[in-house]
C-alpha atoms as one frame of an Amber mdcrd trajectory, in Angstrom:
protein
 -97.481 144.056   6.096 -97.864 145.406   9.795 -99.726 142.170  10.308 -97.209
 140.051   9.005 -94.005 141.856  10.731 -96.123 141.365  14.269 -96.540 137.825
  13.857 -92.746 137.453  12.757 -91.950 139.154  16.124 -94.243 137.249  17.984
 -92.447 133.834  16.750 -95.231 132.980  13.984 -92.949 132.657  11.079 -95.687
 130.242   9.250 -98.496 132.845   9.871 -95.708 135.975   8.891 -94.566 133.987
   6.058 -98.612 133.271   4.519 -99.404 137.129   5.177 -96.625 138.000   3.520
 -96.997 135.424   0.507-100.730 136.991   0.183 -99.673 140.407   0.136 -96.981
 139.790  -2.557 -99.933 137.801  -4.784-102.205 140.296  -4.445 -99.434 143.268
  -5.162 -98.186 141.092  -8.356-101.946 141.037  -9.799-102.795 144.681  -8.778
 -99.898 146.497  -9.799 -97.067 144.105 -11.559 -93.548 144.749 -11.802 -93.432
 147.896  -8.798 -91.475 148.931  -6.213 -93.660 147.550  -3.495 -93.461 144.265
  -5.312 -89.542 144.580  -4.609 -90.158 144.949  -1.083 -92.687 142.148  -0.435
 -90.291 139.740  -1.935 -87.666 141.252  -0.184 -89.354 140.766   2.889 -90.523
 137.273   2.357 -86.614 136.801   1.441 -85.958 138.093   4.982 -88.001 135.825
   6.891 -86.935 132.878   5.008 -83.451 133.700   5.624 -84.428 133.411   9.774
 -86.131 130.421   8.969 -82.752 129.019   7.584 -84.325 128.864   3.764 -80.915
 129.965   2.656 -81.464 128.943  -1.296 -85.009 130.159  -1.254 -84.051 133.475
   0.425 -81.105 134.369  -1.898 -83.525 133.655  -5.178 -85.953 136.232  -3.553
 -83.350 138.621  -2.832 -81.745 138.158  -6.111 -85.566 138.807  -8.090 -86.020
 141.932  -5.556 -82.547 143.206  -6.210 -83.162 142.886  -9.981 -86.735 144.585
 -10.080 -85.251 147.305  -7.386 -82.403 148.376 -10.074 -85.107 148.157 -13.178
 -87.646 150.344 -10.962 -85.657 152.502  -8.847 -82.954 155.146  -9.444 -79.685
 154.233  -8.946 -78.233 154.891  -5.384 -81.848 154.148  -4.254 -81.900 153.624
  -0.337 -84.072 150.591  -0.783 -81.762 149.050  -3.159 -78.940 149.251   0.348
 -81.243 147.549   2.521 -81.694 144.579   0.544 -77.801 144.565  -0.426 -77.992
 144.417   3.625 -80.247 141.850   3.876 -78.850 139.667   1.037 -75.202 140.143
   2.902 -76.871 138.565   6.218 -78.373 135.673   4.064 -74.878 135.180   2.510
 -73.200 135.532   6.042 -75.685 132.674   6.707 -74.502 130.459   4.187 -70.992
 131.287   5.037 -70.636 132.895   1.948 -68.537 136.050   3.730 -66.888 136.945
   0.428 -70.245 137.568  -1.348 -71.513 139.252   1.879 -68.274 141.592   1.951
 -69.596 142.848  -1.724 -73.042 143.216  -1.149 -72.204 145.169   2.312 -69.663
 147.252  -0.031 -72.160 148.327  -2.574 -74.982 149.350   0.202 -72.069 151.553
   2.295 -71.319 153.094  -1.380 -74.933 153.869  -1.884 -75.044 155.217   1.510
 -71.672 157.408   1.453 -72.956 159.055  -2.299 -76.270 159.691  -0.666 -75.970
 160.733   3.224 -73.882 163.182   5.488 -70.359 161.016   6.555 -71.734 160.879
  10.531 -75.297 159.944   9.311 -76.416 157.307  11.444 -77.779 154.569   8.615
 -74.152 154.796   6.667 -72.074 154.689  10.249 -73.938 151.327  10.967 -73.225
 150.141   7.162 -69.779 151.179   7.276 -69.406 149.200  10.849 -70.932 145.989
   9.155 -68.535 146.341   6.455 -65.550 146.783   8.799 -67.021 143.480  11.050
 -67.238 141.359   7.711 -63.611 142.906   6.884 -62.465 141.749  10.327 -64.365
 137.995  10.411 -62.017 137.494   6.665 -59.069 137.985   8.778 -58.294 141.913
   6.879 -58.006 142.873  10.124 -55.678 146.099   9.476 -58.310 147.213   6.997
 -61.670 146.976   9.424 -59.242 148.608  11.881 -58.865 151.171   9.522 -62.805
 151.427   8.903 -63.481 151.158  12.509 -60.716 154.107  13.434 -62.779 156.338
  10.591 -66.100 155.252  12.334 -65.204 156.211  16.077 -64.011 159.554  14.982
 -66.998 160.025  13.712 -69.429 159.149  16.446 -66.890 160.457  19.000 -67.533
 164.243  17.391 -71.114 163.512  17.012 -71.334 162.473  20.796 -68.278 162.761
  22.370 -68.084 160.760  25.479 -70.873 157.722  24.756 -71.280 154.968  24.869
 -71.232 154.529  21.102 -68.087 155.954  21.205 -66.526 153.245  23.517 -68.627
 150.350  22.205 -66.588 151.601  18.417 -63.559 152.211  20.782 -63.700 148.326
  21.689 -64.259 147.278  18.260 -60.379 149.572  17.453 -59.336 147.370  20.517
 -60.199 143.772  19.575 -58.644 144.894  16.061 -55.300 146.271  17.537 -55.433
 143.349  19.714 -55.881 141.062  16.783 -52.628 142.315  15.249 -50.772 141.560
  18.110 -50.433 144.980  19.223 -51.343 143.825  22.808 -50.098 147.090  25.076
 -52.139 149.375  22.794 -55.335 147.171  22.417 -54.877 147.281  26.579 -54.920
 150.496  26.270 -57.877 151.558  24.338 -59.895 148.715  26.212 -59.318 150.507
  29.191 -60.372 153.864  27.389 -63.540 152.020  26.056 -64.684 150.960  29.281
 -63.761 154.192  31.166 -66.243 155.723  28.595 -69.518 153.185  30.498
């Protein structure tokens, strides 16, 4: 697997890909429907995703997403990174409705599971307010985003987390036509850098 990610990062998706492939064979003979069989086809899902294997990817996910909710208990954190993952393959495909649900169900995993200012479910409630934003629901992801910054702002106060979520309240406000006050916080967001 190490193998496999290195050569993805080094630009080898063929070699990544045939690693990966060999790993899931091998962990289908040796131990059969598992968790870790979940994960290799989640990860081979991945990489054919970045390789623009849209179809192929979303099968994968679909067959790792199954065997993850058969193997795992529910509210499992691996189950929310492949809802993740699938999301981005859907984004890919410009499917941003089926994205929106799959980015739901991992930030509801995540909220039952971790502490509200846990890093892991402030990114996954951020993607969900982006996707919320890119469907034009712009006065609900400015909601999300609003519950977000408070958040990091009390974790870190004065950060630049805090003004890069202060930016994303901005371009929100701004997108409502609420153009003195998304001036405003702008101005706040870069004050914070």
């Amino acid at each position: 697997f190490t193998q496999a990610m290195l050569e993805s990062d080094l630009g080898d998706m063929d070699r990544a890909l045939e690693l990966l492939e060999g790993l899931l064979q091998r962990d289908r003979t040796r131990l059969g429907d598992h968790p870790y069989v979940a994960l290799d086809l989640a990860q081979i899902a991945s990489l054919r995703s970045q390789r623009g294997e849209f179809e192929i990817a979303k099968a994968l996910f679909d067959e790792a997403l199954g065997m993850q909710r058969r193997l795992l208990p529910p509210g499992h954190p691996e189950i929310a990174t492949t809802l993740d993952n699938q999301a981005g393959n859907h984004g890919r495909m410009r499917q941003f409705e089926l994205a929106l649900g799959c980015l739901k169900e991992a930030l509801e995993i995540r909220a039952a599971n971790l502490p509200a200012d846990h890093p892991a479910l402030l990114t996954s409630r951020n993607k969900f307010a982006v996707q919320l934003h890119g469907l034009g629901r712009v006065a609900e992801a400015e909601q999300e985003y609003r519950a977000v910054m408070e958040l990091v702002r009390r974790k870190f106060g004065t950060h630049p987390d805090t003004a890069a979520c202060l930016y994303r309240v901005a371009c929100a406000v701004r997108d409502q036509d609420r153009l003195p006050e998304a001036r405003e916080l702008a101005e706040q967001s870069l004050a914070m850098y």
